[in-house]
C-alpha positions as a LaTeX table, in Angstrom:
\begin{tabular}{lrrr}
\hline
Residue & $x$ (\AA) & $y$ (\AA) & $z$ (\AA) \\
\hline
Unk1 & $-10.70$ & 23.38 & $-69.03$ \\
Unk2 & $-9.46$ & 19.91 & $-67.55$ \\
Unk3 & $-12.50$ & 17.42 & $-65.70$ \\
Unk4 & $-13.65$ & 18.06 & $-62.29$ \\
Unk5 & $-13.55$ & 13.84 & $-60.90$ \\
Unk6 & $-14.60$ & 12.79 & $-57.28$ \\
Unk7 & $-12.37$ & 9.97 & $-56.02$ \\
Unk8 & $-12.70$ & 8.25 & $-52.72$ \\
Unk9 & $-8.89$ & 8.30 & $-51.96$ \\
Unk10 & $-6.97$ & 9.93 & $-50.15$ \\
Unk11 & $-9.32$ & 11.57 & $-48.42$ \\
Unk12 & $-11.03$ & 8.80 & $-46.92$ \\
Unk13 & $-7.72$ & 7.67 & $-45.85$ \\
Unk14 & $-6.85$ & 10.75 & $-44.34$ \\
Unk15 & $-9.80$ & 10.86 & $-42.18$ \\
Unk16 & $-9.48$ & 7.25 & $-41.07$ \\
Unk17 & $-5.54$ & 8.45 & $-40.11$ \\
Unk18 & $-7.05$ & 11.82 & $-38.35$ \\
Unk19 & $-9.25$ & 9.92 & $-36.11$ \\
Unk20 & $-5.96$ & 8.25 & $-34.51$ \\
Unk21 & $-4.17$ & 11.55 & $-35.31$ \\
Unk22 & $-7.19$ & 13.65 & $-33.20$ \\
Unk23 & $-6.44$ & 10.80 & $-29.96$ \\
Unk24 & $-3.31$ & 11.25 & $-29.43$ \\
Unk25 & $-2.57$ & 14.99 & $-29.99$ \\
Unk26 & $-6.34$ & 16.75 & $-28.83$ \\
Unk27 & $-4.18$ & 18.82 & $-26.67$ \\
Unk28 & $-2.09$ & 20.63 & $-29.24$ \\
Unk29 & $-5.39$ & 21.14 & $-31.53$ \\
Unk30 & $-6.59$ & 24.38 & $-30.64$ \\
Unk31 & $-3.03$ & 26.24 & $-30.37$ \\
Unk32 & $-1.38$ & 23.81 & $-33.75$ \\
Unk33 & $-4.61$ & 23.90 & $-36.02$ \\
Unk34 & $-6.25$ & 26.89 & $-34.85$ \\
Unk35 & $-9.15$ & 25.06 & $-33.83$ \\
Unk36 & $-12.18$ & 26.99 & $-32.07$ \\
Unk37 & $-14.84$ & 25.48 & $-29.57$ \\
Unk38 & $-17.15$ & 24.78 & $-32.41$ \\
Unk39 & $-14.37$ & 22.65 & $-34.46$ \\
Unk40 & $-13.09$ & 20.80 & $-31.12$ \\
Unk41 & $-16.85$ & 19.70 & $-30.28$ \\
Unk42 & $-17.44$ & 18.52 & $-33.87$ \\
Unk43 & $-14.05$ & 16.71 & $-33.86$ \\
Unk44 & $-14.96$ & 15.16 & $-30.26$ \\
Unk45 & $-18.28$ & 14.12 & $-31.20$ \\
Unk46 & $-17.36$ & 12.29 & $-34.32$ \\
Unk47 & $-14.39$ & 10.49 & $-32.05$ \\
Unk48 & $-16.52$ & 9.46 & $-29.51$ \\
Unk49 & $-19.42$ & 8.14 & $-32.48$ \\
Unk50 & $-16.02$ & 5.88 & $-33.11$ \\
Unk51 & $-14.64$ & 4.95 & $-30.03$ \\
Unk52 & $-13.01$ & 3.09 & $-28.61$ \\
Unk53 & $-9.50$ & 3.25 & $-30.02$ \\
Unk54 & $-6.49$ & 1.36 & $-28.08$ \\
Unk55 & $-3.55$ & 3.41 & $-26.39$ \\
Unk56 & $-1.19$ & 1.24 & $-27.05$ \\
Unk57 & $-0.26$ & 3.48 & $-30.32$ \\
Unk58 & 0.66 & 6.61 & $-28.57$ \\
Unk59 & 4.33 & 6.73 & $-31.21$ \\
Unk60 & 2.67 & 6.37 & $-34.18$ \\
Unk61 & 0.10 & 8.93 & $-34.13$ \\
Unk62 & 1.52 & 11.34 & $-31.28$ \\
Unk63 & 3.15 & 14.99 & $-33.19$ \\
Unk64 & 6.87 & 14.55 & $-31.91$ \\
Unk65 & 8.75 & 17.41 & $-30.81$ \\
Unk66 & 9.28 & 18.66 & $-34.44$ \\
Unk67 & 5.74 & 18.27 & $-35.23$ \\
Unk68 & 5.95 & 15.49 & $-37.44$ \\
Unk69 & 3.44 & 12.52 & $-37.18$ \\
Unk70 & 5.49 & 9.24 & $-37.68$ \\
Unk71 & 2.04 & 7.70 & $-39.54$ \\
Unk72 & 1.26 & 10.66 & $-41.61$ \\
Unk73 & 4.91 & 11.40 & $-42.47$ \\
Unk74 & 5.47 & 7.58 & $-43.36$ \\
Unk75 & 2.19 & 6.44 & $-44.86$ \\
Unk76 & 0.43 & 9.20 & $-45.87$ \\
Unk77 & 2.68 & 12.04 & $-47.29$ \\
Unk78 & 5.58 & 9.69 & $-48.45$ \\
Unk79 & 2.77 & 8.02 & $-50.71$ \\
Unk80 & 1.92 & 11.78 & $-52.52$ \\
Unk81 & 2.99 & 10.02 & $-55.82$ \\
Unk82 & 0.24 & 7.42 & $-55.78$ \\
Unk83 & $-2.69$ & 9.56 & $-54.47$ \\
Unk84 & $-4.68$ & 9.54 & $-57.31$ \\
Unk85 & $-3.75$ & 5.43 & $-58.60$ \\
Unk86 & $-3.07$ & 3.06 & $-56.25$ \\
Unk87 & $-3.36$ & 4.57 & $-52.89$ \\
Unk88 & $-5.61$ & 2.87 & $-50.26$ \\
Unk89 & $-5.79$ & 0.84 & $-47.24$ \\
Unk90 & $-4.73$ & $-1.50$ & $-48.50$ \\
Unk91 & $-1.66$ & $-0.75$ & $-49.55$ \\
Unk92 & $-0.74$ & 0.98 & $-46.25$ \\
Unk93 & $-1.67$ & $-2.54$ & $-44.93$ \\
Unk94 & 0.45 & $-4.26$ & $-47.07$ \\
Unk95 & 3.09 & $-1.90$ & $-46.39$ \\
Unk96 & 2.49 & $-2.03$ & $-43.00$ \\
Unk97 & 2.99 & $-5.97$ & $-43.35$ \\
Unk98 & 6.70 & $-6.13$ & $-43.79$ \\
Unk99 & 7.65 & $-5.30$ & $-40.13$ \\
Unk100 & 11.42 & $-4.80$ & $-40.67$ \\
Unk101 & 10.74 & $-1.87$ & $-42.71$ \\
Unk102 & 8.02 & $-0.73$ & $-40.85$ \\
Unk103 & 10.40 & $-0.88$ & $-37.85$ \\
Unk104 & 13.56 & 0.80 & $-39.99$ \\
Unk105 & 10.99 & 3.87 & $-40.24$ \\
Unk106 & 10.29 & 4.24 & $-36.80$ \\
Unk107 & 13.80 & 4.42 & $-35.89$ \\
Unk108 & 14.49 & 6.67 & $-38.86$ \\
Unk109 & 11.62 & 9.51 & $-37.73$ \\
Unk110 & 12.31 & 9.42 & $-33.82$ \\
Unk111 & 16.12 & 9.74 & $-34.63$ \\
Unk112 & 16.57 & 11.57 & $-37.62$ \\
Unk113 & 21.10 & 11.58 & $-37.39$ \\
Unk114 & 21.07 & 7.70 & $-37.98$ \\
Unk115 & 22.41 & 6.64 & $-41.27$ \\
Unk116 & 21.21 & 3.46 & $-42.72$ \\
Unk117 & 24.25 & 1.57 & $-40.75$ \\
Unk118 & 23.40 & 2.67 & $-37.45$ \\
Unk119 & 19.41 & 1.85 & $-38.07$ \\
Unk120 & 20.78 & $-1.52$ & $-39.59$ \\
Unk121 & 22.55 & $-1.83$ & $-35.93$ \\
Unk122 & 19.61 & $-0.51$ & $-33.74$ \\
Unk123 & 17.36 & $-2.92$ & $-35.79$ \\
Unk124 & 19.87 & $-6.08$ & $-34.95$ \\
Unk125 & 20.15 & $-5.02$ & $-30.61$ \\
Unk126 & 17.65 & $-3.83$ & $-28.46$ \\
Unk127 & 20.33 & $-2.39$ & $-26.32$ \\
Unk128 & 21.69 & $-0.52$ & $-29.49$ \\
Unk129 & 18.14 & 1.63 & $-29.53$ \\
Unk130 & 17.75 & 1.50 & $-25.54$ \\
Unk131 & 20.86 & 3.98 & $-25.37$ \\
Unk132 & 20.23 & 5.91 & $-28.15$ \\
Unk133 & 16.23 & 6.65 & $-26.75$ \\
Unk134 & 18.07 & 7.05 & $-23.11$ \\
Unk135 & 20.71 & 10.08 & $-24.91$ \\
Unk136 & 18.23 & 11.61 & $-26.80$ \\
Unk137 & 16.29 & 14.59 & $-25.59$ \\
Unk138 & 12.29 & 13.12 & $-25.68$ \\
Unk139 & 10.02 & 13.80 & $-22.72$ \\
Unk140 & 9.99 & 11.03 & $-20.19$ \\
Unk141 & 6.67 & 9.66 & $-21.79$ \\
Unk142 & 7.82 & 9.11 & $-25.22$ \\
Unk143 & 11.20 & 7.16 & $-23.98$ \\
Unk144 & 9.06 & 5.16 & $-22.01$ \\
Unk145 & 6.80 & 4.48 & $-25.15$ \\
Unk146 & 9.68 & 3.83 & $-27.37$ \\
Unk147 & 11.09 & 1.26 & $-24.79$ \\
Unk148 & 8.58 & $-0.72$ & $-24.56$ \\
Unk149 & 8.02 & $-0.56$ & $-28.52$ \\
Unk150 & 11.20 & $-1.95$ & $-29.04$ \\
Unk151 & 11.21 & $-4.61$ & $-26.24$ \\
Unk152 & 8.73 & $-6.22$ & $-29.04$ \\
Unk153 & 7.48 & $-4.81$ & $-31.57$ \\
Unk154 & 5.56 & $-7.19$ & $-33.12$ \\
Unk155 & 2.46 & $-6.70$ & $-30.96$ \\
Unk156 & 2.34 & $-3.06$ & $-31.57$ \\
Unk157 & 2.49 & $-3.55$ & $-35.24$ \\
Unk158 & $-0.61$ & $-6.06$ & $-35.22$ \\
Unk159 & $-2.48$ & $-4.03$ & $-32.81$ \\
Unk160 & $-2.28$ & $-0.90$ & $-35.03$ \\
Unk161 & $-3.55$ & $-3.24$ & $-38.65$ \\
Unk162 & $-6.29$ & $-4.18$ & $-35.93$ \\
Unk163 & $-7.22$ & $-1.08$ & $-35.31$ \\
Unk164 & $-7.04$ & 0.50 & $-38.79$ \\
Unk165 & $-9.14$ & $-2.67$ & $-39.84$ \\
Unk166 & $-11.68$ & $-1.98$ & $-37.22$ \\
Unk167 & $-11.64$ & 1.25 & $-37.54$ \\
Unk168 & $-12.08$ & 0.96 & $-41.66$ \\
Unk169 & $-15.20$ & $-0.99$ & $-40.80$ \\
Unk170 & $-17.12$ & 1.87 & $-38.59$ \\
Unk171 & $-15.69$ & 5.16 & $-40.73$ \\
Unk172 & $-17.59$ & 2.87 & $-43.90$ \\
Unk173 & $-20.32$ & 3.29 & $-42.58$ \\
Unk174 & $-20.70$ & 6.57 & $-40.76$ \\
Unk175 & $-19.22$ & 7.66 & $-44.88$ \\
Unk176 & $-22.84$ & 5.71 & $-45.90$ \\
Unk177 & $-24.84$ & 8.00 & $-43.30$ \\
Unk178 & $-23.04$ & 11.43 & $-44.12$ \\
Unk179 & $-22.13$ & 11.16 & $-47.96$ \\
Unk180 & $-24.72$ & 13.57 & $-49.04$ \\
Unk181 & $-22.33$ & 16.42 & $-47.18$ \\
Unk182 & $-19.80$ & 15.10 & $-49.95$ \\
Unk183 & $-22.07$ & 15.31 & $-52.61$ \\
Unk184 & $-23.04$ & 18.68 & $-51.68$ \\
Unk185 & $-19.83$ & 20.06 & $-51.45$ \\
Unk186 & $-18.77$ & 18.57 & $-54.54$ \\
Unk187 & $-22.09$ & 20.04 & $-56.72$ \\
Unk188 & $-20.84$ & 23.37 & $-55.62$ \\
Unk189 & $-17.27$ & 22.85 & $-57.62$ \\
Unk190 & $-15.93$ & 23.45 & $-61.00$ \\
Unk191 & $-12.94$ & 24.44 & $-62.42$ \\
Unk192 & $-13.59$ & 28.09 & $-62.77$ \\
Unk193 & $-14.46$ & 27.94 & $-58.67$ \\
Unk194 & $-11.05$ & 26.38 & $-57.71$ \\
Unk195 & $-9.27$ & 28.83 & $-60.16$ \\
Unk196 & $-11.05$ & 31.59 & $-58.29$ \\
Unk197 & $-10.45$ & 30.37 & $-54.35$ \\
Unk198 & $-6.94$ & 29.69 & $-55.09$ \\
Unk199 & $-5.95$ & 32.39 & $-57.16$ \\
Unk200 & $-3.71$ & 33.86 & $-53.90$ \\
Unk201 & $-1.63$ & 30.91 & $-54.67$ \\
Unk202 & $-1.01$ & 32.29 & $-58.77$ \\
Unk203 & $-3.16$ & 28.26 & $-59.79$ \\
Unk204 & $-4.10$ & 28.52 & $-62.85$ \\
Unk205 & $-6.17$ & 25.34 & $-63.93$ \\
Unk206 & $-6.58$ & 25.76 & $-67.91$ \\
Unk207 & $-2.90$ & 26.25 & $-67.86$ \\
Unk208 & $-0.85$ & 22.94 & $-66.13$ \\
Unk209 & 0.86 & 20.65 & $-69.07$ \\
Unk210 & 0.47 & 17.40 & $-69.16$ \\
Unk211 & $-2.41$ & 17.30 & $-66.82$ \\
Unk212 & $-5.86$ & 15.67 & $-68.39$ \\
Unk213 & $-8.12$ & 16.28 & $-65.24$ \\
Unk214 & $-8.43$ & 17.91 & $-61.71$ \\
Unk215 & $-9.37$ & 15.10 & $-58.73$ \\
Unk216 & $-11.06$ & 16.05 & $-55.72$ \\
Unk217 & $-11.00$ & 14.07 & $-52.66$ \\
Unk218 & $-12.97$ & 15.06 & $-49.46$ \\
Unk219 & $-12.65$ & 14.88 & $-45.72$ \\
Unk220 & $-15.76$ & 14.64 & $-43.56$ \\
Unk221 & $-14.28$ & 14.00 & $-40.32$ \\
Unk222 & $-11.18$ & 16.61 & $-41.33$ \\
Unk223 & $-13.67$ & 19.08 & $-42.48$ \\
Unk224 & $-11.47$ & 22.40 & $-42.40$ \\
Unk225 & $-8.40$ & 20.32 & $-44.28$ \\
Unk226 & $-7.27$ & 22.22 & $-47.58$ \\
Unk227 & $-4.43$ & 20.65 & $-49.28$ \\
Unk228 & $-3.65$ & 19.90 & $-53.27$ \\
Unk229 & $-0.57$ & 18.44 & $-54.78$ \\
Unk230 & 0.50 & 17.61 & $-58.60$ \\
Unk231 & 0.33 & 14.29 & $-59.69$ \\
Unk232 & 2.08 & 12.64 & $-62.94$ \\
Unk233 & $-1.93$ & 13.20 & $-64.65$ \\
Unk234 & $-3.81$ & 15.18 & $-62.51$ \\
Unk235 & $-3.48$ & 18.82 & $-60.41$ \\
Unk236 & $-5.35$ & 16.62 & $-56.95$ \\
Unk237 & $-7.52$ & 18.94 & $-54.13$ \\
Unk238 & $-7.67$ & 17.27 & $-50.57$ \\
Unk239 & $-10.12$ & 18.92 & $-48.96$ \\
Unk240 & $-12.57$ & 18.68 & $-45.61$ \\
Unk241 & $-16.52$ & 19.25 & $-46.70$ \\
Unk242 & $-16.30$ & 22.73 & $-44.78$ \\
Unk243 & $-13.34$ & 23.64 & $-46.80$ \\
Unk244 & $-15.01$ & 27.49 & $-48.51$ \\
Unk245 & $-14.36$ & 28.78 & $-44.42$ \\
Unk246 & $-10.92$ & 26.95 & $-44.48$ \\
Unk247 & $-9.53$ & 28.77 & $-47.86$ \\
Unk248 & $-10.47$ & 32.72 & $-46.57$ \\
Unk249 & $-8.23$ & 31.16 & $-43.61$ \\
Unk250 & $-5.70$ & 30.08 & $-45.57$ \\
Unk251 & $-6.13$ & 33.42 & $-48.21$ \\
Unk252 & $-5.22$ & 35.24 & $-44.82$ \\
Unk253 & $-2.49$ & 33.54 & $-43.59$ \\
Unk254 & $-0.91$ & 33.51 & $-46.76$ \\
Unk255 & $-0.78$ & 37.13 & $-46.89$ \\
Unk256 & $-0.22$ & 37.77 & $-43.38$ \\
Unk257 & 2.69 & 34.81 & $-42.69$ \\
Unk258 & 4.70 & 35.15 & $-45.75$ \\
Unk259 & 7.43 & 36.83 & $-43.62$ \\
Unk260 & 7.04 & 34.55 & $-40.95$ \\
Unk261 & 7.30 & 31.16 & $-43.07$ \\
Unk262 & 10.44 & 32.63 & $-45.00$ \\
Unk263 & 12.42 & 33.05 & $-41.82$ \\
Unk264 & 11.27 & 29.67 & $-40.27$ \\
Unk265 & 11.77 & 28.30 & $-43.68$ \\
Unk266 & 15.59 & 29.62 & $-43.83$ \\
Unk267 & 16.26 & 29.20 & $-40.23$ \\
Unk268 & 18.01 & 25.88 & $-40.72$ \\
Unk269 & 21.54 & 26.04 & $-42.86$ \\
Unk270 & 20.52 & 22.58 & $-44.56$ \\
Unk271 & 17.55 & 24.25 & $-46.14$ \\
Unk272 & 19.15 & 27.31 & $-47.29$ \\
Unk273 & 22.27 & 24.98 & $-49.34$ \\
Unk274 & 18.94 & 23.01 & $-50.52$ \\
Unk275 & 17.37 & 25.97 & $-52.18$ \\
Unk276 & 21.27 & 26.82 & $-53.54$ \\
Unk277 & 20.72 & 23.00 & $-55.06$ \\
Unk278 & 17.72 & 23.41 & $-56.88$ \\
Unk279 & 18.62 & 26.84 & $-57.99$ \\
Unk280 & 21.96 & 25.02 & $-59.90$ \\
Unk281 & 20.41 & 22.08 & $-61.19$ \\
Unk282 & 16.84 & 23.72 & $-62.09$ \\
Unk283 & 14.98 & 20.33 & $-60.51$ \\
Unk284 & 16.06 & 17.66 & $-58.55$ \\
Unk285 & 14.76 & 14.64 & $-56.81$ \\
Unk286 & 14.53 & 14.43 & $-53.19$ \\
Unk287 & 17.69 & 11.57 & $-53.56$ \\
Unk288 & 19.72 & 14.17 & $-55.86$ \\
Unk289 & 19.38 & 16.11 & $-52.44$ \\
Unk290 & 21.03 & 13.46 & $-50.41$ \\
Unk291 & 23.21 & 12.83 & $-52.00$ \\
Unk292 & 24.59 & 16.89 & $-52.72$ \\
Unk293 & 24.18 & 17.76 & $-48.86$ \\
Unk294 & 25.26 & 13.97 & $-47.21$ \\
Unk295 & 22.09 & 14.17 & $-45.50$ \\
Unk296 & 19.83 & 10.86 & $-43.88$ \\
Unk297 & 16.41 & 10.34 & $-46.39$ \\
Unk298 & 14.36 & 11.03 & $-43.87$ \\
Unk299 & 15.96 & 14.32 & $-43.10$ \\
Unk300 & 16.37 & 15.69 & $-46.78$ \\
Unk301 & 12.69 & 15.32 & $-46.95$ \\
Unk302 & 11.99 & 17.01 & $-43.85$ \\
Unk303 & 13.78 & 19.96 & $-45.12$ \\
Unk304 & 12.23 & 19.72 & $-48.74$ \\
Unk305 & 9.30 & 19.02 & $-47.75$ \\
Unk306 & 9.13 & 22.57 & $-45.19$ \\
Unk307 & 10.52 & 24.10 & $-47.89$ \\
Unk308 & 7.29 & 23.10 & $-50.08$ \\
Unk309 & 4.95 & 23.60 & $-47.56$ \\
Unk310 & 6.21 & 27.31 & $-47.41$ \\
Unk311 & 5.77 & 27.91 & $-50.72$ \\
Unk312 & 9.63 & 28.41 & $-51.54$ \\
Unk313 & 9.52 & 25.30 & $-53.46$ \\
Unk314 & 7.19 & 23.27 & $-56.03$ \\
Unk315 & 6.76 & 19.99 & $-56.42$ \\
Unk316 & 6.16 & 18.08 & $-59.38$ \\
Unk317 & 6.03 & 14.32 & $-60.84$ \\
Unk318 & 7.92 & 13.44 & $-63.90$ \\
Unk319 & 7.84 & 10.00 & $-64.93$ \\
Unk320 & 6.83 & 8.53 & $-61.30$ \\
Unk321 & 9.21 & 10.48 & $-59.56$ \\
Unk322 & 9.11 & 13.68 & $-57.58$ \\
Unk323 & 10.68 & 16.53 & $-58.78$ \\
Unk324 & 11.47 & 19.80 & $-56.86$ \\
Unk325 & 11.99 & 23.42 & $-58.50$ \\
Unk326 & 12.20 & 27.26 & $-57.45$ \\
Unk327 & 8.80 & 28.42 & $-56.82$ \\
Unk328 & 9.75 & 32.36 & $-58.47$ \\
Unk329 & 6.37 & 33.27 & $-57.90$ \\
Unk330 & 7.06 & 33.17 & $-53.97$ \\
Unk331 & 10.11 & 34.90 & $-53.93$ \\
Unk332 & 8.95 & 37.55 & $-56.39$ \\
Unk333 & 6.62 & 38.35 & $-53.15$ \\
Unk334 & 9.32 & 37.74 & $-50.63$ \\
Unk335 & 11.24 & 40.46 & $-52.46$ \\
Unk336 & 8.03 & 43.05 & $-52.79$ \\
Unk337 & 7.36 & 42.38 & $-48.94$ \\
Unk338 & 10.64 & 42.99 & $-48.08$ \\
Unk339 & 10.73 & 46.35 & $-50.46$ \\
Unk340 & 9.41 & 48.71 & $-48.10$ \\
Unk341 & 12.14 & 48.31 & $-45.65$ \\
Unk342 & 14.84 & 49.57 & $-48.16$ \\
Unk343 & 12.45 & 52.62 & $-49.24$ \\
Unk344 & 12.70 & 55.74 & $-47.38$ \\
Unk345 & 9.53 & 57.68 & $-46.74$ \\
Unk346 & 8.47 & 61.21 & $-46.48$ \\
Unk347 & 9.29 & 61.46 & $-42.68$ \\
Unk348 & 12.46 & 60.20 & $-42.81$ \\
Unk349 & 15.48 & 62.35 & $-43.18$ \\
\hline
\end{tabular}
């Protein structure tokens, strides 16, 4: 069976993200994330332990309309492929760094239709990206916020590597104070225990090729998260220190939403010619998608990436680059839920 290792990252990273993350969006919590009374005081309690945190970041952390976090979209999940080497704070600092870019993304996830020519032109005049916030359909709140982003966005860009900074300092320690909750949690693992809890997903651990070792990286502040992705050498578990609850959730759900994920899944024609895509071509990078369906980057991993998080689609790295494929597995359940409705039964006629 392949190692059990602890590593710091991403978790850590995650929960310094989640206490910005928890700020600005504490009001979609309990309806979003499911969140009970007992989860919102834990997650308020730790906040305030780390307060204060400046409002002047409202668009970076705040779930837009299609409940996508710019930060989280931009530099958490769009660095999947480095989780388990170079991932850090560091490098989102770095990245963070070259304002142009970082400014290129934040027009490219508030206004998904741009191609790279428009952004390039939005980028160059303020009253470019004025009109297009004025057109677009945002709640009077986030126009204002975007306005006054792009008035100057330098400040807002050094505020926020402030904050993270500052931020990175007090999470450090309250880690110190609280890692024997990690340690715990992580004494309780092995391989055969993961192959167990996840075995409504068809994981099997002993059987992944080209995979040396399993990497675990936990939450404290984000104790209910349960995530895991493939890596290029390693099958990687995100999860929060309370995760055992969180699974029997997620075990539920899975059983229970598999209808309702498919249609939201397929509701959008982009995603169904997607699926069409990978079918034809067996795997194919987020790029190959694109390019086949003319779409913006951005978008074509909005799509793939709701296609992934349904289950409809895998997602594997090959040689430092992401590949998607047919999950079978998930439609071989799609079809045996949907089997009942084209039985008849003894009642009917």
């Amino acid at each position: 069976m392949p190692d059990l290792k602890l590593i710091k990252n991403p978790g850590y990273v995650y929960d310094l993200i989640f206490l910005f993350y928890y700020k600005y969006n504490v009001d979609l919590f309990p309806e979003i994330f499911e969140a009970n009374e007992e989860d919102m005081k834990y997650f308020s309690d730790t906040l305030k332990a780390l307060q204060p945190i400046s409002d002047d970041l409202y668009i970076f952390f705040r779930l837009a309309p299609s409940k996508r976090c710019f930060f989280t979209v931009n530099y958490f999940h769009n660095y999947a492929k480095v989780f388990t080497t170079e991932y850090s704070l560091e490098l989102l600092q770095k990245e963070i760094n070259d304002h142009d870019s970082f400014v290129r993304n934040v027009i490219k996830h508030y206004f998904e239709e741009l191609d790279d020519n428009e952004v390039t032109e939005c980028r160059k005049s303020a009253k470019c990206i004025f009109e297009i916030i004025k057109k677009s359909d945002y709640d009077d709140k986030l126009k204002s916020k975007l306005y006054e982003f792009f008035i100057d966005p330098e400040p807002y860009i050094r505020s926020l590597q402030y904050e993270l900074m500052v931020k990175d300092i007090q999470l450090s320690s309250y880690y110190e104070r609280n890692y024997s909750k990690i340690l715990d949690a992580y004494n309780e693992l092995n391989c055969e225990v993961l192959e167990e809890k996840f075995a409504f997903l068809g994981h099997d651990l002993g059987d992944k090729k080209n995979r040396s070792n399993i990497c675990i990286s936990f939450c404290l502040l984000n104790k209910n998260l349960v995530q895991f992705s493939y890596q290029s050498n390693a099958t990687l578990y995100i999860m929060g220190v309370d995760y055992l609850s969180s699974i029997e959730k997620l075990r539920k759900k899975h059983i229970d939403l598999i209808p309702e994920q498919f249609g939201a899944a397929l509701s959008d024609i982009n995603r169904v010619k997607m699926l069409d895509v990978i079918r034809q071509k067996g795997k194919c990078t987020c790029k190959d998608l694109e390019e086949a369906l003319g779409l913006p980057a951005s978008t074509a991993y909005h799509h793939v990436s709701t296609l992934e998080r349904c289950g409809a689609v895998e997602a594997r790295i090959v040689k430092k680059s992401m590949f998607y494929s047919i999950d079978r597995r998930y439609f071989s359940k799609i079809i045996e839920y949907f089997r009942r409705f084209s039985e008849s039964t003894e009642n009917q006629q």
